[in-house]
Residue, then its C-alpha position, 0 to 999 in steps of 0.5 A: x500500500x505505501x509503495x503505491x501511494x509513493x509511485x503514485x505521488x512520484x507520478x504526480x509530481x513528473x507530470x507536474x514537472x512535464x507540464x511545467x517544462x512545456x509551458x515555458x518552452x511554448x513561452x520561449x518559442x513564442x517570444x522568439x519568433x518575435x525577437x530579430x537578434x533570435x531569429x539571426x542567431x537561429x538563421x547562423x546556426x542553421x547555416x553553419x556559421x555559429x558552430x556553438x549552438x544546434x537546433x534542437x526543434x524550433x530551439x537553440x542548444x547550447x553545445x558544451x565540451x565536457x569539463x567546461x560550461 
């Protein structure tokens, strides 16, 4: 009984969190098709000129080498 009741709170709060993380991504995606410097940025990396970042959808990641930020 306790450990249905402890998954059961685990579910909850992952869909939550899923829910949350997808509002603010929406929001992102939202305000960056308004945002000229974005939309530049996106452009570069599309064509190869930013090697730094890649597309990840319609949102920029961050490439990052291990040990550093």
């Amino acid at each position: 009984m306790v450990d249905a009741l402890s998954r059961k709170k685990v579910i909850v709060y992952i869909n939550a969190l899923s829910k949350v993380i997808s509002d603010f991504n929406e929001r992102i995606k939202h305000t960056a098709k308004h945002d000229a410097t974005y939309g530049r940025l996106r452009q570069q990396v599309k064509e190869g000129v930013i090697r730094r970042h890649w597309l990840e959808g319609d949102l920029l990641e961050k490439r990052t080498i291990a040990g550093n930020s």
